[in-house]
N, C-alpha and C positions, 0 to 999 in steps of 0.2 A: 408626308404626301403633299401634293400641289394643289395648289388653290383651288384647280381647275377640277381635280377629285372630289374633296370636300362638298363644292358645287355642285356637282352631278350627285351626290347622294343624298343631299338636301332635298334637290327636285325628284327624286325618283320618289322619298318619303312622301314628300309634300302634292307630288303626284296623286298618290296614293288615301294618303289621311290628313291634308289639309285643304280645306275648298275656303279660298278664296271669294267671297261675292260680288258683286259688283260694285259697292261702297266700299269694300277694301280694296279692290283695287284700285278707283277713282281716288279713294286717298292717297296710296303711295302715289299716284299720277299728278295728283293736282301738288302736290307738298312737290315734287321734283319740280314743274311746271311756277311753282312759286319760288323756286331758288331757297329752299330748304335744306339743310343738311341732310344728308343719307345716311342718316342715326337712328331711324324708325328700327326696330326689331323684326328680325325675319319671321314669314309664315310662320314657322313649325313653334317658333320661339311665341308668338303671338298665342297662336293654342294652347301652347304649354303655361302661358300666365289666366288665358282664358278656362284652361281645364284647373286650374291650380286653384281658382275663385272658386267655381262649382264645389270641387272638393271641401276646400274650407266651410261653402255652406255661405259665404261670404254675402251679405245684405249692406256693408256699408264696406266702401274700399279711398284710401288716401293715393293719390299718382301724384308722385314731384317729378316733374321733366314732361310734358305734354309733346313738346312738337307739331306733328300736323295731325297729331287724333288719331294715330294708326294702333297702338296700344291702348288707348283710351277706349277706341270700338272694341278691341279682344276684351277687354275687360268688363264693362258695361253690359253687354251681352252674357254674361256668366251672371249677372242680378238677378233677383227673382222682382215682383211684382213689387214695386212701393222700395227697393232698393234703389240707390243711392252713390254715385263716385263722384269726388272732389278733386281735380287737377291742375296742379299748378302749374303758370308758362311765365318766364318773365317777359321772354321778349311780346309784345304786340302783335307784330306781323306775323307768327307764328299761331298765336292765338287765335286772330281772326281767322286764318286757313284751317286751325284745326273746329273751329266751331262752326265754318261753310261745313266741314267733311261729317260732323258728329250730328251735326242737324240732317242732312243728306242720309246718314243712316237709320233714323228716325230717334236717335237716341237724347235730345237734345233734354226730353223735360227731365232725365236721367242724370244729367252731369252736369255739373256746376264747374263751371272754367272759370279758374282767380288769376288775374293777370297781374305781376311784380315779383321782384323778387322772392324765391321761396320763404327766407329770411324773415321776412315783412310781413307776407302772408300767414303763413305758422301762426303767428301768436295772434293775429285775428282770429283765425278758425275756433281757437284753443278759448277767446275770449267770446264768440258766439254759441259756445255751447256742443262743438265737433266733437265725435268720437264717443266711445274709445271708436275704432274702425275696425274692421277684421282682417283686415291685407292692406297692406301699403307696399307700394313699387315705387322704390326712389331709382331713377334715371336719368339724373340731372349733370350739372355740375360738379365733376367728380373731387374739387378740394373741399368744399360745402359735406361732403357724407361724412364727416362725424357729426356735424350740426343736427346734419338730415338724422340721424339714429337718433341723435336726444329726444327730438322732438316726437320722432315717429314711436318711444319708447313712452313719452308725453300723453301720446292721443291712441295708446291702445292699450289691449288687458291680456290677462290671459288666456292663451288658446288663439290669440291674433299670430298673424304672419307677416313679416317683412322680408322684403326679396330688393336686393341687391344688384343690378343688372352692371355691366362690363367693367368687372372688377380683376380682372388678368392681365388687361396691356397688355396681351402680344407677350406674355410673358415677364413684361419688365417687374410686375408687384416682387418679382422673386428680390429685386436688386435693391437694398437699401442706401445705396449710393447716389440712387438712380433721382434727380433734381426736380421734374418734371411734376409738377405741381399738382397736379390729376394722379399721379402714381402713388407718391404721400396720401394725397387724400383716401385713396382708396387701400394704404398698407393701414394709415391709421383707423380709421371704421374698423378695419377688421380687426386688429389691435382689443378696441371697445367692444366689441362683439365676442374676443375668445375670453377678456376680462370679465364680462360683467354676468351679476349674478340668476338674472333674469334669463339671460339666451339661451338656446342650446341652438347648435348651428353647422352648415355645411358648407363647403364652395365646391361647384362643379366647373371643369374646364372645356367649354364648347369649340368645335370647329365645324365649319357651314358657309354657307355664301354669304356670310357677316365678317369670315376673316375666323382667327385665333382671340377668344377671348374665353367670358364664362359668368357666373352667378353667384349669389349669398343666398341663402336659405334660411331666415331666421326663424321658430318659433318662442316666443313670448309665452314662459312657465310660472312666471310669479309677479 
Protein backbone atom coordinates (compact mmCIF):
# COMPACT_ATOMS: atom_id res chain seq x y z
CA UNK A 1 0.00 0.00 0.00
CA UNK A 2 1.21 3.89 -0.50
CA UNK A 3 2.64 5.94 1.90
CA UNK A 4 -0.24 8.02 1.47
CA UNK A 5 -2.59 5.08 3.06
CA UNK A 6 -0.44 4.19 5.75
CA UNK A 7 -0.75 8.04 6.64
CA UNK A 8 -4.39 8.33 6.71
CA UNK A 9 -4.80 5.35 8.97
CA UNK A 10 -2.31 6.62 11.40
CA UNK A 11 -4.39 9.93 11.66
CA UNK A 12 -7.67 8.40 11.64
CA UNK A 13 -6.19 6.22 14.95
CA UNK A 14 -4.45 8.99 16.37
CA UNK A 15 -7.65 10.96 15.58
CA UNK A 16 -9.31 9.00 17.68
CA UNK A 17 -6.88 7.59 20.66
CA UNK A 18 -4.08 9.77 20.55
CA UNK A 19 -4.24 13.55 22.02
CA UNK A 20 -1.51 15.32 21.41
CA UNK A 21 -1.20 18.45 24.06
CA UNK A 22 0.12 21.48 23.54
CA UNK A 23 3.99 20.60 24.73
CA UNK A 24 3.79 17.96 22.35
CA UNK A 25 3.06 19.57 19.81
CA UNK A 26 5.41 22.65 20.51
CA UNK A 27 8.00 20.19 20.63
CA UNK A 28 7.62 18.43 17.25
CA UNK A 29 7.40 22.38 16.20
CA UNK A 30 10.21 23.74 17.89
CA UNK A 31 12.78 20.67 17.21
CA UNK A 32 11.53 21.18 13.24
CA UNK A 33 11.93 25.02 13.75
CA UNK A 34 15.53 24.22 15.27
CA UNK A 35 16.69 22.07 12.13
CA UNK A 36 16.39 18.83 13.93
CA UNK A 37 16.08 15.58 12.37
CA UNK A 38 12.63 14.22 11.81
CA UNK A 39 13.43 11.05 13.78
CA UNK A 40 11.20 11.92 16.79
CA UNK A 41 8.60 8.90 16.98
CA UNK A 42 5.00 9.23 15.69
CA UNK A 43 2.01 10.02 17.95
CA UNK A 44 0.51 6.44 18.19
CA UNK A 45 4.21 5.12 18.52
CA UNK A 46 4.87 7.81 21.49
CA UNK A 47 1.70 6.30 23.36
CA UNK A 48 2.58 3.03 22.84
CA UNK A 49 6.19 3.57 24.72
CA UNK A 50 4.11 5.78 27.12
CA UNK A 51 1.47 2.98 27.77
CA UNK A 52 4.29 0.33 27.68
CA UNK A 53 5.98 2.32 31.09
CA UNK A 54 2.47 2.41 32.85
CA UNK A 55 2.24 -1.31 32.24
CA UNK A 56 5.73 -2.26 33.29
CA UNK A 57 4.81 -0.13 36.47
CA UNK A 58 8.14 1.44 35.39
CA UNK A 59 9.46 4.20 38.34
CA UNK A 60 12.96 4.42 36.87
CA UNK A 61 13.48 4.36 32.92
CA UNK A 62 17.19 4.60 30.77
CA UNK A 63 16.42 6.66 26.99
CA UNK A 64 19.61 6.58 24.72
CA UNK A 65 18.87 8.91 21.57
CA UNK A 66 17.07 11.98 23.19
CA UNK A 67 16.50 14.45 20.23
CA UNK A 68 14.29 17.17 20.96
CA UNK A 69 12.37 15.60 24.04
CA UNK A 70 9.37 14.26 22.01
CA UNK A 71 9.77 10.70 23.47
CA UNK A 72 11.36 11.77 26.40
CA UNK A 73 7.76 13.68 27.32
CA UNK A 74 5.76 10.18 26.26
CA UNK A 75 7.84 8.49 28.58
CA UNK A 76 8.22 10.76 31.68
CA UNK A 77 4.65 11.22 31.90
CA UNK A 78 4.06 7.24 32.39
CA UNK A 79 6.24 7.98 36.05
CA UNK A 80 4.42 7.91 39.01
CA UNK A 81 5.42 10.34 41.76
CA UNK A 82 9.30 10.41 42.86
CA UNK A 83 9.98 8.55 39.39
CA UNK A 84 12.88 9.17 37.44
CA UNK A 85 14.24 9.00 33.47
CA UNK A 86 17.88 9.42 32.40
CA UNK A 87 18.38 10.52 28.60
CA UNK A 88 21.19 10.48 26.80
CA UNK A 89 21.98 13.15 23.64
CA UNK A 90 25.28 13.56 22.31
CA UNK A 91 24.92 16.24 20.13
CA UNK A 92 24.46 19.74 22.41
CA UNK A 93 22.26 21.54 20.20
CA UNK A 94 19.79 19.04 20.42
CA UNK A 95 19.98 18.89 24.03
CA UNK A 96 19.42 22.16 24.80
CA UNK A 97 16.04 22.04 22.55
CA UNK A 98 15.14 19.12 24.04
CA UNK A 99 15.60 20.46 27.61
CA UNK A 100 13.66 24.22 26.47
CA UNK A 101 10.74 21.30 25.29
CA UNK A 102 10.94 18.94 28.60
CA UNK A 103 11.10 22.10 30.94
CA UNK A 104 8.03 23.60 28.97
CA UNK A 105 6.14 20.39 29.92
CA UNK A 106 6.69 20.79 33.30
CA UNK A 107 8.78 17.75 33.34
CA UNK A 108 12.14 19.09 33.89
CA UNK A 109 12.68 18.06 37.85
CA UNK A 110 11.89 14.40 36.22
CA UNK A 111 14.63 14.01 33.83
CA UNK A 112 18.10 14.19 34.02
CA UNK A 113 19.66 15.01 30.26
CA UNK A 114 23.52 13.75 30.00
CA UNK A 115 25.01 15.35 27.10
CA UNK A 116 28.14 13.19 25.16
CA UNK A 117 28.44 10.32 23.77
CA UNK A 118 26.18 7.42 24.89
CA UNK A 119 29.54 5.45 25.11
CA UNK A 120 31.03 8.01 27.64
CA UNK A 121 28.02 8.42 29.39
CA UNK A 122 27.09 4.66 30.25
CA UNK A 123 29.89 3.90 32.47
CA UNK A 124 29.34 7.19 34.36
CA UNK A 125 25.78 6.44 35.10
CA UNK A 126 26.84 2.77 35.91
CA UNK A 127 29.78 4.44 38.36
CA UNK A 128 27.23 6.83 40.22
CA UNK A 129 25.10 4.33 41.33
CA UNK A 130 22.20 4.14 38.07
CA UNK A 131 19.78 1.45 37.83
CA UNK A 132 19.07 -1.37 37.65
CA UNK A 133 16.13 0.74 35.54
CA UNK A 134 12.76 -0.81 34.49
CA UNK A 135 12.66 0.10 30.65
CA UNK A 136 15.14 1.41 28.66
CA UNK A 137 14.55 2.73 24.94
CA UNK A 138 17.65 2.67 22.96
CA UNK A 139 16.96 5.06 19.84
CA UNK A 140 20.19 6.26 18.88
CA UNK A 141 22.75 5.48 16.69
CA UNK A 142 22.08 2.38 15.05
CA UNK A 143 25.94 0.87 14.74
CA UNK A 144 26.43 1.64 18.58
CA UNK A 145 23.13 -1.08 19.43
CA UNK A 146 25.19 -3.87 20.52
CA UNK A 147 27.24 -1.67 22.75
CA UNK A 148 23.69 -0.17 23.78
CA UNK A 149 22.40 -3.88 24.74
CA UNK A 150 25.52 -4.75 26.94
CA UNK A 151 25.09 -1.89 28.75
CA UNK A 152 21.50 -1.67 28.98
CA UNK A 153 21.83 -5.55 30.14
CA UNK A 154 24.45 -3.81 32.74
CA UNK A 155 21.89 -1.34 34.34
CA UNK A 156 18.83 -3.57 34.55
CA UNK A 157 17.31 -6.93 36.40
CA UNK A 158 14.88 -8.96 35.91
CA UNK A 159 11.31 -8.31 34.93
CA UNK A 160 13.04 -4.85 33.19
CA UNK A 161 12.25 -4.08 29.61
CA UNK A 162 14.30 -2.90 26.67
CA UNK A 163 12.80 -1.78 23.47
CA UNK A 164 14.49 -1.36 20.43
CA UNK A 165 13.19 1.37 18.14
CA UNK A 166 13.72 1.27 14.07
CA UNK A 167 15.34 -1.89 13.69
CA UNK A 168 13.73 -2.81 9.93
CA UNK A 169 15.35 -0.40 7.51
CA UNK A 170 12.77 -0.35 5.11
CA UNK A 171 13.33 -3.79 5.04
CA UNK A 172 17.12 -3.87 4.34
CA UNK A 173 17.81 -5.89 8.10
CA UNK A 174 16.67 -8.92 5.83
CA UNK A 175 19.97 -8.40 3.51
CA UNK A 176 23.23 -9.51 5.08
CA UNK A 177 25.11 -8.18 2.18
CA UNK A 178 23.62 -5.06 2.78
CA UNK A 179 27.03 -2.53 3.84
CA UNK A 180 25.24 0.24 5.37
CA UNK A 181 26.61 0.65 8.74
CA UNK A 182 23.26 1.20 10.77
CA UNK A 183 21.87 -2.11 9.00
CA UNK A 184 24.83 -4.33 10.79
CA UNK A 185 24.31 -2.62 13.64
CA UNK A 186 21.00 -3.39 13.97
CA UNK A 187 21.23 -7.25 12.39
CA UNK A 188 23.89 -7.60 15.04
CA UNK A 189 21.83 -6.38 18.46
CA UNK A 190 19.46 -8.65 17.27
CA UNK A 191 22.02 -11.34 16.60
CA UNK A 192 22.74 -10.72 20.79
CA UNK A 193 19.47 -10.59 21.56
CA UNK A 194 18.14 -14.19 19.88
CA UNK A 195 21.81 -15.49 21.51
CA UNK A 196 21.82 -14.50 24.75
CA UNK A 197 20.52 -16.30 27.73
CA UNK A 198 18.79 -13.70 29.73
CA UNK A 199 16.15 -12.39 26.81
CA UNK A 200 13.17 -13.58 25.62
CA UNK A 201 12.26 -11.28 22.71
CA UNK A 202 10.09 -10.02 19.68
CA UNK A 203 10.42 -7.66 16.59
CA UNK A 204 7.29 -6.11 15.37
CA UNK A 205 7.26 -4.51 11.70
CA UNK A 206 5.32 -1.07 11.78
CA UNK A 207 4.07 0.98 8.77
CA UNK A 208 2.54 4.61 9.54
CA UNK A 209 3.43 8.27 8.62
CA UNK A 210 7.07 7.22 9.89
CA UNK A 211 7.53 5.13 6.68
CA UNK A 212 8.19 1.15 6.78
CA UNK A 213 10.15 0.19 9.77
CA UNK A 214 9.40 -1.50 13.35
CA UNK A 215 10.62 -2.54 17.15
CA UNK A 216 12.47 -5.00 19.63
CA UNK A 217 10.68 -6.09 22.50
CA UNK A 218 12.96 -7.28 25.06
CA UNK A 219 12.13 -8.75 28.55
CA UNK A 220 15.14 -9.38 30.90
CA UNK A 221 14.29 -13.07 32.67
CA UNK A 222 17.45 -13.78 34.47
Amino acid sequence: MPQQTWTAVDDYFNGLLVEEDAALLATATDSDAAGLPPHQVAPNQGKFLHLLARIQGARTILEIGTLGGYSTIWLARALPDGGRLVTLEADERYAATAAANIARAGLDQAVDIRVGRALDTLPLLAGEGYGPFDLVFIDADKPSNPDYLDWALNLTRPGSVIVGDNVVRDGAVTDPADTDPRVQGVRRFTELIAEHPRLTATTIQTVGAKGYDGFTLALVTA
